[in-house]
N, C-alpha and C positions, 0 to 999 in steps of 0.2 A: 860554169860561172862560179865565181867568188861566194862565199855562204856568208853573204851581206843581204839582213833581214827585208830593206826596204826593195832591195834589186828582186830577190823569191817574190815578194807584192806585187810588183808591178808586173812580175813574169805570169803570173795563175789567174788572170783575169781571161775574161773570154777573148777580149781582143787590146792589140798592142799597134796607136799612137804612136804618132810622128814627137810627142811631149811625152813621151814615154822613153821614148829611144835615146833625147836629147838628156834625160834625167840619170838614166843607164849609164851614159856616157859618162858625164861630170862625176859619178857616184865611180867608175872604172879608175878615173884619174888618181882617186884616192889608191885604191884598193894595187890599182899595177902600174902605182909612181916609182917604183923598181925599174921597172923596164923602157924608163924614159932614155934617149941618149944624149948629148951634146946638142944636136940640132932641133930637140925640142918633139919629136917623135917616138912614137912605142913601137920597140919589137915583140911588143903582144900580139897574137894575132886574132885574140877576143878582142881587143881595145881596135885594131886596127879594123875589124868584119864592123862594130858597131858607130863606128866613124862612117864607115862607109855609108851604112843606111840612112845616117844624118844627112849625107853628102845626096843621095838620089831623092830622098824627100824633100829638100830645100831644092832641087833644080823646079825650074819657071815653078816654083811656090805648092807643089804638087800638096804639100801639106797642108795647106789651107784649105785645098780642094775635098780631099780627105775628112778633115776636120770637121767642116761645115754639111760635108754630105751625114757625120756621123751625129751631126747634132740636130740636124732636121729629122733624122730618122728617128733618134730617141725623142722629140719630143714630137711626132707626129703617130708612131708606131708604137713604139717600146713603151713609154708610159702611160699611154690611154689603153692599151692593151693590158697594160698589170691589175690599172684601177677599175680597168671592165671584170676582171676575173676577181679583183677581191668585191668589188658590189656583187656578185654574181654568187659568193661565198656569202656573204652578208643575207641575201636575199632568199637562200638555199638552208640557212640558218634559221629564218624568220617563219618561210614557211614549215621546215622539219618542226618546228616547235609547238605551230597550229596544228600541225596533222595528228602530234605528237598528244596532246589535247583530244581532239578530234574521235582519234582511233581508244582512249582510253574509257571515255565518254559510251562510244556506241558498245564500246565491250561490256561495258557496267549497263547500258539498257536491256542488252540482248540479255545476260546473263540475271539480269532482273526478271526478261519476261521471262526464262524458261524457268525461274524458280516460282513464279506466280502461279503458271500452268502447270508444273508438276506440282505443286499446292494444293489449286482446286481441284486437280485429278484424285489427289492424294495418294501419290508417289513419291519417291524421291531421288527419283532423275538418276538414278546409278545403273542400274540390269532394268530397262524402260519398259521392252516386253515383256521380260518374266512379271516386273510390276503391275502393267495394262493386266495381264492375263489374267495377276490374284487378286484384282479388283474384283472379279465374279463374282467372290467369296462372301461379297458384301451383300449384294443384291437379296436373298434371306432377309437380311436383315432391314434393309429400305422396304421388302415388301411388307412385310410385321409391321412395320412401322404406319406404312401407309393402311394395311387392313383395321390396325389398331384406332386410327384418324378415321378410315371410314365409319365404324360402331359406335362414335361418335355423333353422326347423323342422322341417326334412329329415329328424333323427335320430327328432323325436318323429314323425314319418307315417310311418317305416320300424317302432318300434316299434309305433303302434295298429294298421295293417296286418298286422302279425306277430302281433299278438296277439288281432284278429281271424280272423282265417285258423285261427289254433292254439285259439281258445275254439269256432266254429262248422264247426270238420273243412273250411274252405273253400280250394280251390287258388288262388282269385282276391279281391282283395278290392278294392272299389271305390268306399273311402271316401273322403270329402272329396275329391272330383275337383275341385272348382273350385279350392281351393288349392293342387292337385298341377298344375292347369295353371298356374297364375300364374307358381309359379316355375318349368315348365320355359318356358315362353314370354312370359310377363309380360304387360303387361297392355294384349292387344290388343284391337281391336276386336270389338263384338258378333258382328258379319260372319263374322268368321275364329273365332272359336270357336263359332260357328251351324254354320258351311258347312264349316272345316277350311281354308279358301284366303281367301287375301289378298284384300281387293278392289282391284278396279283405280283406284277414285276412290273418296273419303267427301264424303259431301255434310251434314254434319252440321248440326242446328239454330243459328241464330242466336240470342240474345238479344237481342232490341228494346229497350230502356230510353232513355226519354225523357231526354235533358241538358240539354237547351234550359233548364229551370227549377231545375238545379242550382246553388245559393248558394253565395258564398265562403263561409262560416264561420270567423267571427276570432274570438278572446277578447277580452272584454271588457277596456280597458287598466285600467279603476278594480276590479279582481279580483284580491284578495292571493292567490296560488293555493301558498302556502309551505305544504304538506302537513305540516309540520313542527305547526301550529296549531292543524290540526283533526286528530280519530284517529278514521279512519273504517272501521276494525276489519281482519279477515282480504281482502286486495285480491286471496287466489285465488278467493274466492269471495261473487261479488256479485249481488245479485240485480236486475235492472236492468227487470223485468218481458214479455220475452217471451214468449208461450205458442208451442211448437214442436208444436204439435197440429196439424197438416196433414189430418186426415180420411181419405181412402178413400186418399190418397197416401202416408201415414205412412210411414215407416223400417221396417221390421220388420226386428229387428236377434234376435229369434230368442227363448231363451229368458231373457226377463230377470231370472227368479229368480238362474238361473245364473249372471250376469254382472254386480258392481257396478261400474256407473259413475258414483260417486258423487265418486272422489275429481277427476274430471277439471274443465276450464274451465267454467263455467255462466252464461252471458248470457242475460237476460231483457228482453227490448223492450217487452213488452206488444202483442206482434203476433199476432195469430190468423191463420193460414192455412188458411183453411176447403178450398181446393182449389190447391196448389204449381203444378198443372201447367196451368192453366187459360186462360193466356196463349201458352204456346208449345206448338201440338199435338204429341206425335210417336209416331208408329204403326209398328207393324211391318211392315213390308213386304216381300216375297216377294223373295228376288233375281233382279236383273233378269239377262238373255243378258248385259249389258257388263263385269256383276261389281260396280256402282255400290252402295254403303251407304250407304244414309240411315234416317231416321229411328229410332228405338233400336239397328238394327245399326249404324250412322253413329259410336253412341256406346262408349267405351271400357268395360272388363267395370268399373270401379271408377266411374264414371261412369253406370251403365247401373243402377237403384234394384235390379232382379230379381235379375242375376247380382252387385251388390254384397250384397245379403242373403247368394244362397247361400255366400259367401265368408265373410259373417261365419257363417253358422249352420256353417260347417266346423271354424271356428276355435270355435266353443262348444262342438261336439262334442267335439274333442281339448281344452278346456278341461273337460269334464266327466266323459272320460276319464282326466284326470292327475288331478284330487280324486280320483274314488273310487281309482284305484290310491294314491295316500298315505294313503287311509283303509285299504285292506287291508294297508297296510305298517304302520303301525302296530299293529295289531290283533296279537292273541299269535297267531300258528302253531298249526293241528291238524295232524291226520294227513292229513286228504283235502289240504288247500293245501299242505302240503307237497311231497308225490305231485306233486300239478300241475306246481308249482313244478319240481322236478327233469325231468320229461318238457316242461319250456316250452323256448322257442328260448332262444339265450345271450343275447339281445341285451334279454332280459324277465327273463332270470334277474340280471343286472349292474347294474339298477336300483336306485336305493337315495332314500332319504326326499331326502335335498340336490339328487340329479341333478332329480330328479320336481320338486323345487322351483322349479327355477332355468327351468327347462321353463316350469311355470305362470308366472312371473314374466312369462316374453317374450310367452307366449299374451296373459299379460291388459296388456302394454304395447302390443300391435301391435291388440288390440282396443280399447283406450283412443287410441289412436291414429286410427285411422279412426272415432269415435264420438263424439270429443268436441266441444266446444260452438262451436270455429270450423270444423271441416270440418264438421258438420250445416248453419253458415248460410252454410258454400261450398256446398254439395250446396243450397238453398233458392235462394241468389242466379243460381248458373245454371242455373236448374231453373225460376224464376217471376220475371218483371221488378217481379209487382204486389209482391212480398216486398221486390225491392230499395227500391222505393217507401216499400213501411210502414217498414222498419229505417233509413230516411234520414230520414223526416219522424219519425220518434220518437227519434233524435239530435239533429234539428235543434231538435224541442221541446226539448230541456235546454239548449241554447245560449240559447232566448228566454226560456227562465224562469229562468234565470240574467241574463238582462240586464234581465229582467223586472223580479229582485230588485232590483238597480244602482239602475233609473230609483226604486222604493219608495226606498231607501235614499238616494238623493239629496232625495226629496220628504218623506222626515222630517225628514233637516238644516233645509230650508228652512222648516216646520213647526216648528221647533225656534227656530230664528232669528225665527223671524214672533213665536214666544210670548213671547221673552228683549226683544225691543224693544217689545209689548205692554206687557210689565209694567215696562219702565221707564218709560213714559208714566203709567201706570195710578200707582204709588209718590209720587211728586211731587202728583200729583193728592188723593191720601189723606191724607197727608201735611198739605199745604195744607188740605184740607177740616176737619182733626183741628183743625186751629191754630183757623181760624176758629170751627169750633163750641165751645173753649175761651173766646174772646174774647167768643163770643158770653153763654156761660155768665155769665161775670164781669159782663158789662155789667148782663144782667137786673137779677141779684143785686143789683149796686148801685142800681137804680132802683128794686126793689122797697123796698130798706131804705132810699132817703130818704122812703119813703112812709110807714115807719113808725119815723120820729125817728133814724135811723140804727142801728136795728138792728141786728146780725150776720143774713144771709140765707146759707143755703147750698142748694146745689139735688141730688137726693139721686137718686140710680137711677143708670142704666146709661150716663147720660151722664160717670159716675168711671171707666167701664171702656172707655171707648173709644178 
């Protein structure tokens, strides 16, 4: 073919028109008026191939036929099918953008809770075992803390004492002994408040915990972690899904009507502890001729699950003894309480609603103290290695579903991207397809009206709406 720009145009279309051919032609005329002879003919034999085709598409009108087949098809297939694919980009768009949202959102909550929970743990979420495991290192000092709080309660053991003695005619009274030993001697070994004598050596249980498979754990660098953004309600109390159901090993912390612990720390793992002790055995053993404590004597009275109970059930008692005494202070005075009253010791008579108060206050801070939600998963972690296990691998899950989120949140951008350059391919293409089936319209139109004396022909339906 002649390198006549409009001829290359009309040749690189998908497909080539009976008005395509006839355009080719006239446009040949030009180009190989050379080869015309005397009787008005070309010895081209391009000019003469493209004559020809003009010549088999005009027999009995085949063109038309042609034609009209190709303009039904574009406007019943070809362009409802482009503008379903770009709605469908559009719509592939809208949603990557929500998800896109969506997935950034739950990344920043997840990576909220687990900065919460390594928080109250008092970790920091990086080597999560080796962290759980040097938490033990604390415990010393929580128990100080708490023996320290108990010697506190001197005045209230002097009065229940006094006031048991004086309600039951008794010379001796021998309540709460475990809290009366703590603070005169604090809080030694099982050993030495079994036997009354120091041991010569402790050989106490170890904790085995595997580290070998302990992960760094980093944050995600593509995670807005601006807490300012998201409001993820009251941070004293979160529920993070632990179950602290331990089974035959449970806590028995005594009467728990009597005691709320509602308002203290509350961490939830979603860990079930079917049996705390089940990894590290330790049994009680008979003391040996060397004075040596192992095995639960080994362990300290606050450390030791038996005699940390009766500690607490001491502390519920003299907690359940200052309620009802503020309930009989309140109450109006008869004749018999009075009586009482005047024949009780001074130290019962001097009482009054604020002292009784202030009393309960420390009871239930030193019982909220040893009961709350991180010395229970100190008392679990070194008490069961398979606990430190479950509390690390259920931290470590919020870290990968958090970055879980990230990789989502990156693969909607690119989904998003993928739709946005889809539909610009797809636009042009529509676009282009719309023009031609216009052109196409017109041409029919006009062929059909030289057929009849040049008529006006207009072509009517859905091809005006497209």
């Amino acid at each position: 073919m002649p390198a006549v720009e409009e001829i290359t145009s009309l040749l690189t279309g998908t497909y080539i028109n009976y008005f395509h051919c006839v355009r080719i032609v006239h446009l040949l005329k030009e180009t190989e008026a050379g080869t015309k002879n005397i009787f008005g003919s070309y010895s081209s034999q391009r000019m003469k191939d493209w004559q020809e085709i003009v010549k088999l598409y005009e027999k009995d009108s085949i063109y038309l036929a042609e034609s009209a087949d190709m303009l039904v098809r574009n406007i019943k297939y070809e362009i409802p099918s482009l503008k379903q694919q770009i709605r469908k980009c559009q719509q592939t768009q809208t949603e990557c953008a929500r998800k896109e949202v969506e997935y950034g959102k739950t990344a920043v909550e997840i990576k909220e809770q687990f900065n919460v929970s390594c928080k109250q743990l008092g970790i920091k979420g990086e080597k999560i075992k080796r962290e759980l495991v040097t938490l033990i290192d604390e415990l010393p000092l929580h128990y100080k803390q708490v023996t320290c709080n108990a010697r506190n309660l001197d005045e209230l053991q002097h009065l229940y004492r006094e006031f048991s003695k004086y309600t039951r005619s008794e010379k001796e009274c021998v309540a709460t002994a475990m809290l009366q030993y703590l603070c005169e001697h604090g809080n030694t070994t099982t050993y030495e408040w079994r036997t009354g004598k120091k041991p010569t050596s402790i050989d106490e249980p170890k904790l085995n915990v595997e580290l070998e498979d302990d992960e760094v754990m980093q944050p995600s660098s593509e995670i807005d972690f601006d807490s300012g953004t998201v409001n993820f309600g009251d941070g004293d109390n979160i529920d993070f899904g632990i179950d602290l159901d331990i089974g035959e090993e449970n806590i028995d912390f005594g009467d728990t009507e009597a005691a709320n612990f509602g308002g203290g720390e509350q961490l939830d793992f979603d860990i079930s502890i079917e049996d705390c002790s089940g990894t590290v055995t330790i049994e009680s053993k008979q003391e040996t001729d060397a004075g040596v404590a192992t095995g639960t004597d080994a362990l300290s009275l606050l450390d030791n699950v038996h005699t940390r109970n009766m500690f607490l059930d001491d502390l519920f008692e003299l907690e359940s003894f200052v309620r009802q005494r503020l309930v009989e202070i309140k109450l109006e005075p008869d004749v018999i309480s009075m009586s009482l009253i005047e024949t009780a010791p001074p130290s019962m008579q001097k009482q009054t609603e604020t002292s009784l108060g202030k009393m309960l206050d420390s009871i239930k801070a030193l019982v909220s103290e040893l009961t709350g939600g991180k010395m229970q998963h100190l008392f679990l972690i070194k008490s069961s290695p398979r606990y430190v296990d479950r509390l690390a691998e259920s931290l470590r899950q919020k870290c990968w579903q958090a970055d879980k989120m990230v990789q989502s949140q990156k693969l909607m951008v690119q989904k998003q991207s993928e739709a946005v350059e889809e539909k610009k391919q797809l636009e042009p293409k529509l676009q282009l397809i719309r023009q031609r089936t216009s052109e196409l319209q017109k041409q029919i139109e006009s062929e059909i009206s030289k057929k009849y004396k040049n008529r006006p022909v207009n072509l009517m339906g859905e091809i005006n709406t497209i």
